[in-house]
MIDREN-418570 format. One record per residue: residue number from 1; x, y, z of N, C-alpha, C, O in turn; residue in three letters. Coordinates in Angstrom, 2 decimals. Layout:
N
<site NUM; <X; Y; Z>; <X; Y; Z>; <X; Y; Z>; <X; Y; Z>; 'ALA'>
...
***
This chain:
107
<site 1; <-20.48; 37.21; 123.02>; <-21.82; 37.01; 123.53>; <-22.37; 35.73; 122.91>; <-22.13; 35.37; 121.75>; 'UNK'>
<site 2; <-23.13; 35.07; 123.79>; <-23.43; 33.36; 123.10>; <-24.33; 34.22; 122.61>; <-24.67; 35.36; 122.93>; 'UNK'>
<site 3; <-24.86; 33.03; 121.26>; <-25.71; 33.15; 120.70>; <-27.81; 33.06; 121.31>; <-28.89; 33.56; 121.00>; 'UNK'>
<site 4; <-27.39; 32.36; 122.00>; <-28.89; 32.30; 122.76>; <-28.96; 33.85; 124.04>; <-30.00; 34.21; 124.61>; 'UNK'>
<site 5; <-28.50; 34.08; 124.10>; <-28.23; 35.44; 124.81>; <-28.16; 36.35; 123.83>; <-28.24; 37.48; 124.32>; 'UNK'>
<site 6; <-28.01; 36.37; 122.33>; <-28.35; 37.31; 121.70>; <-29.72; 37.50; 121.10>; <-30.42; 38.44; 120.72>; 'UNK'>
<site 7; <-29.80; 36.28; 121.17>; <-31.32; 35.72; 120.55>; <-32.14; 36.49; 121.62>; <-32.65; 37.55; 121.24>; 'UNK'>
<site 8; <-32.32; 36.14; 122.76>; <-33.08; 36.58; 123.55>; <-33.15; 37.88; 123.36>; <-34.32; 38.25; 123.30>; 'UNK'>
<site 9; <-32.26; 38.87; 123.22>; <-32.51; 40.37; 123.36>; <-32.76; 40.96; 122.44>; <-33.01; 42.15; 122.63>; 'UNK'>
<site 10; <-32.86; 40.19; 120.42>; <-33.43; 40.17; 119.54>; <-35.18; 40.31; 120.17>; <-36.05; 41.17; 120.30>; 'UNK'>
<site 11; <-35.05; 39.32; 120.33>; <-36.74; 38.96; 120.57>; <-37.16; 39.87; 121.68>; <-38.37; 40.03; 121.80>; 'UNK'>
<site 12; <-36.61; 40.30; 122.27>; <-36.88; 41.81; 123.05>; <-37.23; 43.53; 122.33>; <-37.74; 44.51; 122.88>; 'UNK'>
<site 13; <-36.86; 43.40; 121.32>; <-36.81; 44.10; 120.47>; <-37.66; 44.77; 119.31>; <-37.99; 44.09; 118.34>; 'UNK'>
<site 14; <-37.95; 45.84; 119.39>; <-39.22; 46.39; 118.44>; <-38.99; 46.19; 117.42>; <-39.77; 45.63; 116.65>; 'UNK'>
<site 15; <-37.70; 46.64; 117.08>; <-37.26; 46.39; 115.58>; <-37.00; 45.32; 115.14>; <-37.10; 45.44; 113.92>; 'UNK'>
<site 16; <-36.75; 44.39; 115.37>; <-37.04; 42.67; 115.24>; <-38.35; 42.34; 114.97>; <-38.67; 41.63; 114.01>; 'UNK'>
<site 17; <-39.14; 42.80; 115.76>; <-40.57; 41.89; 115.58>; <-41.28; 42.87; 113.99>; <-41.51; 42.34; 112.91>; 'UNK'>
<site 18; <-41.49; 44.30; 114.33>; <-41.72; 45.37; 112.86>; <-41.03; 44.33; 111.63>; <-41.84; 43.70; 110.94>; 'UNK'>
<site 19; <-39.84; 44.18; 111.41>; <-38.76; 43.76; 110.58>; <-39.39; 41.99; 110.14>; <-39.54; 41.59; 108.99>; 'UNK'>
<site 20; <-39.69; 41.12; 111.53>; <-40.29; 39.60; 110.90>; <-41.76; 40.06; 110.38>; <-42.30; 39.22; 109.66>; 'UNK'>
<site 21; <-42.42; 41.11; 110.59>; <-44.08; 41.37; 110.69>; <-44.07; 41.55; 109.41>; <-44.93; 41.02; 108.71>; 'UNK'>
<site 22; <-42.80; 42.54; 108.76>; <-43.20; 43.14; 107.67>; <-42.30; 42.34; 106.62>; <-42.26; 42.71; 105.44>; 'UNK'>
<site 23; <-41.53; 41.13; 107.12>; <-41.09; 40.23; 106.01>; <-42.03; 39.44; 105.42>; <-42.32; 39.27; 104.23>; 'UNK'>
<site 24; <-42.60; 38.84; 106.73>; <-43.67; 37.64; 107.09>; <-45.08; 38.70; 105.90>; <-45.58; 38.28; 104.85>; 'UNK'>
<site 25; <-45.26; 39.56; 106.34>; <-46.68; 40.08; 105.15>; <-46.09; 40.53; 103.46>; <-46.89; 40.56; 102.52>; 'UNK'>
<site 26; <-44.64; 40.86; 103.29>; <-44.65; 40.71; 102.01>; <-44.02; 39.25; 101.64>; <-43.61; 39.11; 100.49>; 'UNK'>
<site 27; <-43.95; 38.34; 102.38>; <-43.84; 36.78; 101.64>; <-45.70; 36.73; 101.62>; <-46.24; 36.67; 100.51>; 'UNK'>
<site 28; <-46.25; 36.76; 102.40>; <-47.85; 36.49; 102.13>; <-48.39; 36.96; 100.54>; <-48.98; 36.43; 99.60>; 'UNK'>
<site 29; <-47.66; 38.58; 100.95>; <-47.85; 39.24; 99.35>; <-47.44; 38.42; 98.30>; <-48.28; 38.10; 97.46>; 'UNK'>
<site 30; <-46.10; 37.96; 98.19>; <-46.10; 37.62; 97.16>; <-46.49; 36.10; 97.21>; <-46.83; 35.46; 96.22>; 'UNK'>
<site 31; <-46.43; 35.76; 98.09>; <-47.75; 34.16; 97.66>; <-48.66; 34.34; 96.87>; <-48.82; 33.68; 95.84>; 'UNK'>
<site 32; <-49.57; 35.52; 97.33>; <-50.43; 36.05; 97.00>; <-50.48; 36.81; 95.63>; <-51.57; 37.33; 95.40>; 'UNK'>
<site 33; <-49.93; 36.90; 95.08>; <-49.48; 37.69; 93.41>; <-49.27; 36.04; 92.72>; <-49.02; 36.23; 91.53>; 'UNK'>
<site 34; <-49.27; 34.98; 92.93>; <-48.80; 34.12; 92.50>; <-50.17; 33.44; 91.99>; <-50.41; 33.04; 90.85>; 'UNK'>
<site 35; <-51.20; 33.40; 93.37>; <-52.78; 33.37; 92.58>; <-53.28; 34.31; 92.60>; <-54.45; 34.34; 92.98>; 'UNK'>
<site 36; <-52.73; 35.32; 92.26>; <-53.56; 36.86; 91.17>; <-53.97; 37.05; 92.33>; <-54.57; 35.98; 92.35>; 'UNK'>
<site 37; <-54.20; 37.53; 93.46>; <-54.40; 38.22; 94.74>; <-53.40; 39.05; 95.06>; <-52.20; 38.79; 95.14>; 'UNK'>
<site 38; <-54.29; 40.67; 95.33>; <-53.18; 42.08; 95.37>; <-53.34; 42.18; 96.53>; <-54.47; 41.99; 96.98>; 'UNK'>
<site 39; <-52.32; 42.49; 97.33>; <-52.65; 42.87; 98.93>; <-51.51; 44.42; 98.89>; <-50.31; 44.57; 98.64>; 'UNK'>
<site 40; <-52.60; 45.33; 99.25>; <-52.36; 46.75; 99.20>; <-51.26; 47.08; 99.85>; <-51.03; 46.20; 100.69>; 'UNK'>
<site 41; <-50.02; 48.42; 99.86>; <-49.12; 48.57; 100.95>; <-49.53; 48.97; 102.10>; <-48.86; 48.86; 103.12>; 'UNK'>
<site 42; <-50.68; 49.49; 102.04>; <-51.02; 49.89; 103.11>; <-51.50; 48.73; 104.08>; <-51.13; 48.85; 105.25>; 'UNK'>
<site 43; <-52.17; 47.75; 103.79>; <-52.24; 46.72; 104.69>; <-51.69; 45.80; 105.10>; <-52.15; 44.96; 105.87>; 'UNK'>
<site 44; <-50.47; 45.84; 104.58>; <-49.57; 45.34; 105.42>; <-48.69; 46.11; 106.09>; <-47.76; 45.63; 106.74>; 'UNK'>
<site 45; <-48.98; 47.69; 105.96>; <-48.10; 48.39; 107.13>; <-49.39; 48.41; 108.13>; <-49.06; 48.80; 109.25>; 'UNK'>
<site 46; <-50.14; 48.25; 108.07>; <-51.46; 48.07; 109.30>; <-50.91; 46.95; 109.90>; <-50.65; 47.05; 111.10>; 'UNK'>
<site 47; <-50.67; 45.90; 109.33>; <-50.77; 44.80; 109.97>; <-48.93; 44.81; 110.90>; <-48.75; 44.65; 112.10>; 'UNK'>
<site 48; <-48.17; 44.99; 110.13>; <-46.99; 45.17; 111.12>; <-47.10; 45.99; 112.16>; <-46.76; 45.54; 113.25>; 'UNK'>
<site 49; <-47.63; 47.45; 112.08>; <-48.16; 48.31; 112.83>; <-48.97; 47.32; 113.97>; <-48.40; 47.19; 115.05>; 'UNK'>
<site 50; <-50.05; 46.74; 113.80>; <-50.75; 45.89; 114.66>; <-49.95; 45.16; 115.32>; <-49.77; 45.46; 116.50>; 'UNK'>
<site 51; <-49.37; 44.18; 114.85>; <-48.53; 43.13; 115.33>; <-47.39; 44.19; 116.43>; <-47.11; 43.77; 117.56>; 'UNK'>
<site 52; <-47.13; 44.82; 116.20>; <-45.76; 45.28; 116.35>; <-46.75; 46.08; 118.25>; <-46.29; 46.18; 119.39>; 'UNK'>
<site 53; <-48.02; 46.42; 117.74>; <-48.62; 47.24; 119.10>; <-48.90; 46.20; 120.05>; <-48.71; 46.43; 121.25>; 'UNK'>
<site 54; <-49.53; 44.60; 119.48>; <-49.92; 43.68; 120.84>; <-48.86; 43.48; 121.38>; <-48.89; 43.61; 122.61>; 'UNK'>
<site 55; <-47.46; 43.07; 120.71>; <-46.63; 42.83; 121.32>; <-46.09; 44.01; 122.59>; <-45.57; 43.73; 123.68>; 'UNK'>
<site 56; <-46.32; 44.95; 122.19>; <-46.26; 46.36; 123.30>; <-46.77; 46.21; 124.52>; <-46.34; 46.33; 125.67>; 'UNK'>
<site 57; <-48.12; 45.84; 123.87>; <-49.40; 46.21; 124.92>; <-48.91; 44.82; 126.01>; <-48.82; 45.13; 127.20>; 'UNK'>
<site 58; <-48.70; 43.81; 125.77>; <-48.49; 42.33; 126.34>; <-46.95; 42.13; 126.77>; <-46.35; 41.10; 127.07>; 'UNK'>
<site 59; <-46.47; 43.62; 126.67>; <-45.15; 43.71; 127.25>; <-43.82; 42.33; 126.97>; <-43.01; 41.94; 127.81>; 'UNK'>
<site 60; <-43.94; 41.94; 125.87>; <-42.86; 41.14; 124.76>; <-41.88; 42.13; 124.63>; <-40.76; 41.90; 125.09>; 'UNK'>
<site 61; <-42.10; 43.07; 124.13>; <-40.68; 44.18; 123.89>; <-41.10; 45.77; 124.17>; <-42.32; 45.82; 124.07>; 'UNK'>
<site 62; <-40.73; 46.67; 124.39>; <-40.42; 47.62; 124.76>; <-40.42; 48.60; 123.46>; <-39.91; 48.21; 122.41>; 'UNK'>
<site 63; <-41.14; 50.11; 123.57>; <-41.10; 51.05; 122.23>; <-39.60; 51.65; 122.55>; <-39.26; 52.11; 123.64>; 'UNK'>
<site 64; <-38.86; 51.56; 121.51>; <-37.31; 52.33; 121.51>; <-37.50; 53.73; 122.07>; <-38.61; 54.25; 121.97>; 'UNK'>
<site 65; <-36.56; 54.34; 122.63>; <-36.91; 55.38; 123.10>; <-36.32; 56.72; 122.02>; <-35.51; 56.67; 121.10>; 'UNK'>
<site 66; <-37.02; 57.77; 122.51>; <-36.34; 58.93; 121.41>; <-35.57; 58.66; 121.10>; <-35.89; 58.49; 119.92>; 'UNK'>
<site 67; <-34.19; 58.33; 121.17>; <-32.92; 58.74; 121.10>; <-32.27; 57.63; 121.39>; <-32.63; 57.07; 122.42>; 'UNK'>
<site 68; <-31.37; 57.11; 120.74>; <-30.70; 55.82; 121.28>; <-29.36; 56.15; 121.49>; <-28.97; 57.21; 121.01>; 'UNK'>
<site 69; <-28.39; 55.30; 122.28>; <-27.41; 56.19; 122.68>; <-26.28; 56.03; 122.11>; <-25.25; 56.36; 122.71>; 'UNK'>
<site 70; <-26.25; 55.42; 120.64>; <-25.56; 56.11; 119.27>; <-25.47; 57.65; 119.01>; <-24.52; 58.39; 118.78>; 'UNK'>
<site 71; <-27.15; 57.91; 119.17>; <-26.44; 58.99; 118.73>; <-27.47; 60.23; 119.99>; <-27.90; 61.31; 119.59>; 'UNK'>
<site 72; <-27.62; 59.87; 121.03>; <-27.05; 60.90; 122.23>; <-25.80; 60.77; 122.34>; <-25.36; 61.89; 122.62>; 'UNK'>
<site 73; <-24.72; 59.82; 122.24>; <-23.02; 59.60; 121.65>; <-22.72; 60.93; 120.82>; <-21.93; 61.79; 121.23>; 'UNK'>
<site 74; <-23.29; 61.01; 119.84>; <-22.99; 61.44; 118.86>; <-23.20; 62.97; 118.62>; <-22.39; 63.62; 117.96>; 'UNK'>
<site 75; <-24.51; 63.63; 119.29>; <-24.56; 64.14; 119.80>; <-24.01; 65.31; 120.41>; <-23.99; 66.51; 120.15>; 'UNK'>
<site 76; <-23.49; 64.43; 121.48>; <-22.57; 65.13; 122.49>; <-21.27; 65.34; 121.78>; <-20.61; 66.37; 121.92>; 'UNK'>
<site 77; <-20.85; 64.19; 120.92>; <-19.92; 64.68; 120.49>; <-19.61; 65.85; 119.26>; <-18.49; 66.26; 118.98>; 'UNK'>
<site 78; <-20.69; 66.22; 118.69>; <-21.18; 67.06; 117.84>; <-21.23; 68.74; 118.69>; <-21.03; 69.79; 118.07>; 'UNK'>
<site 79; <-21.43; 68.69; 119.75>; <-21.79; 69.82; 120.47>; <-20.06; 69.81; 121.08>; <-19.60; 70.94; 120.88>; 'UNK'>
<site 80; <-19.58; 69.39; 121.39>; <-18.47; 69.30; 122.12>; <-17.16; 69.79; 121.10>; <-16.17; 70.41; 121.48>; 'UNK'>
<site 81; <-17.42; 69.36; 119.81>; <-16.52; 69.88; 118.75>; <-16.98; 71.32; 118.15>; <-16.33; 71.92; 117.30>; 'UNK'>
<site 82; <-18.29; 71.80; 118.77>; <-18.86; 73.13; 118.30>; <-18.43; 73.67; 119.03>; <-17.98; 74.74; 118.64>; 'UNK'>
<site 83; <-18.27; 73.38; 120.44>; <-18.09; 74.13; 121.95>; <-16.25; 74.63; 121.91>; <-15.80; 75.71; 122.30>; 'UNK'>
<site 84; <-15.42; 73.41; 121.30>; <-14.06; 73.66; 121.15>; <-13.83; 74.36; 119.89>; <-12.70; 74.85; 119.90>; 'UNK'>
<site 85; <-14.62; 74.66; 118.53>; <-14.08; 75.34; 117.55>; <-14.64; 76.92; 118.04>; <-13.74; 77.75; 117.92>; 'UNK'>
<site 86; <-15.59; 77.35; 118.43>; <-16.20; 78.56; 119.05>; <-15.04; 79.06; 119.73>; <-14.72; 80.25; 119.70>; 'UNK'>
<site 87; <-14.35; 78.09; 120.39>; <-13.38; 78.52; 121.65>; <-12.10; 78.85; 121.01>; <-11.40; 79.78; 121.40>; 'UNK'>
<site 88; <-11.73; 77.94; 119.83>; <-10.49; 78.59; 119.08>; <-10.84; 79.79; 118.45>; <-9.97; 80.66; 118.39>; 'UNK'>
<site 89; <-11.97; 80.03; 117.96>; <-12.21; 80.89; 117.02>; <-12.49; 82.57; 117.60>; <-12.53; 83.62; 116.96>; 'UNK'>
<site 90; <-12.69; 82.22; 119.44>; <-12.30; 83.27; 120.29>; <-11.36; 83.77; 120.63>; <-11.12; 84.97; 120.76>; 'UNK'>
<site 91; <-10.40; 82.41; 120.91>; <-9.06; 82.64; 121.14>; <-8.13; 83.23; 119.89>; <-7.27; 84.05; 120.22>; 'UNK'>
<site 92; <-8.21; 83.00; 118.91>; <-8.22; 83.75; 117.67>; <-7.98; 84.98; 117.52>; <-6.93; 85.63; 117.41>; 'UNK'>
<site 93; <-9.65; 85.38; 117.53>; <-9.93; 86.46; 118.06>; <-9.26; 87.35; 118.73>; <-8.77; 88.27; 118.08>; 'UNK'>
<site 94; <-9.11; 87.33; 119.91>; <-8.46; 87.45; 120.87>; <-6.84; 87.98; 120.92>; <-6.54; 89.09; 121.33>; 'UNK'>
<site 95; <-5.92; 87.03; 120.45>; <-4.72; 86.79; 120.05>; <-4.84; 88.17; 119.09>; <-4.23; 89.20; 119.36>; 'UNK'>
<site 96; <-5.56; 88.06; 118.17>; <-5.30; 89.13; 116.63>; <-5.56; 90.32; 117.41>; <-4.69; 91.16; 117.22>; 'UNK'>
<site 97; <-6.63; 90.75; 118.39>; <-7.20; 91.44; 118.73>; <-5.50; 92.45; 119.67>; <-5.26; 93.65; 119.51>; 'UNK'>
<site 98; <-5.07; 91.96; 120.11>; <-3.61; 92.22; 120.80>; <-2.81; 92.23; 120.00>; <-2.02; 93.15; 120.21>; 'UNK'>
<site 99; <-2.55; 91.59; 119.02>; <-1.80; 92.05; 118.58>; <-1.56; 93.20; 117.34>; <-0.49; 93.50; 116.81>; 'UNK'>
<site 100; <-3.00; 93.78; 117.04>; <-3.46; 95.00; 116.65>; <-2.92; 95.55; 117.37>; <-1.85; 96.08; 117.07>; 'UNK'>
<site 101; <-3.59; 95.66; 118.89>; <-3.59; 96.56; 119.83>; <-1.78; 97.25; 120.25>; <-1.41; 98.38; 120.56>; 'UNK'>
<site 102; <-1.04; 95.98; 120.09>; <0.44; 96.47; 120.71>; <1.11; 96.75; 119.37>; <2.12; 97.45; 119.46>; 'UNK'>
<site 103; <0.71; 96.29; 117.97>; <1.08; 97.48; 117.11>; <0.95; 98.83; 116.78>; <1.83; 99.56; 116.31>; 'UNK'>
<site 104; <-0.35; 99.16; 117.08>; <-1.22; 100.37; 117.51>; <-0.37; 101.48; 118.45>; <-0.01; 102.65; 118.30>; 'UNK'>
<site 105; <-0.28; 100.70; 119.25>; <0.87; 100.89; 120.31>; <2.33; 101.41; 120.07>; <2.79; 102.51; 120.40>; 'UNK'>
<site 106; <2.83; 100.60; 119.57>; <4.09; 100.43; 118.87>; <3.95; 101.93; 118.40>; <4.62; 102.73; 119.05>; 'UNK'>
<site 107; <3.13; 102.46; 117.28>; <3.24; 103.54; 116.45>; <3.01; 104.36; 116.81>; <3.09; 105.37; 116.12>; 'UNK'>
***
């Protein structure tokens, strides 16, 4: 993928802009510690928070959605290895269950 084609879909991105908002306010911070000026944590998670909503509202990037599809991936594959050990653990079952039964038998 070129690089300007990655760039672009960076800058599409919530977590990109949160991530420069909240670099960009603790370099301010520490400018700011340098002439004895404290800038609280909380106001600069306001301010990324802010930054991070115009860009929303002005449709720059998009809020991530629930679930990204890492791990709806992941997920599925989590349920799918529950769905096949259940199924051995029937078949199991099952198997032992007969072969009780035709010893039972047997005697």
């Amino acid at each position: 993928m070129k690089f300007a084609t990655k760039l672009k879909q960076m800058i599409k991105s919530y977590s990109f802009w949160t991530t420069l908002a909240g670099s960009l306010a603790l370099v301010a911070s520490a400018i700011g510690k340098a002439f004895s000026i404290k800038i609280e944590e909380k106001i600069i998670t306001d301010i990324v928070m802010a930054i991070a909503g115009v860009l929303v509202a002005v449709g720059v990037v998009t809020m991530p959605s629930d679930k990204s599809k890492t791990e709806k991936e992941a997920e599925n594959t989590k349920e799918s290895q529950l769905i096949e050990k259940e199924a051995e653990n029937v078949l199991d079952e099952t198997l032992k269950n007969e072969e009780d039964s035709s010893q039972s038998a047997l005697k």
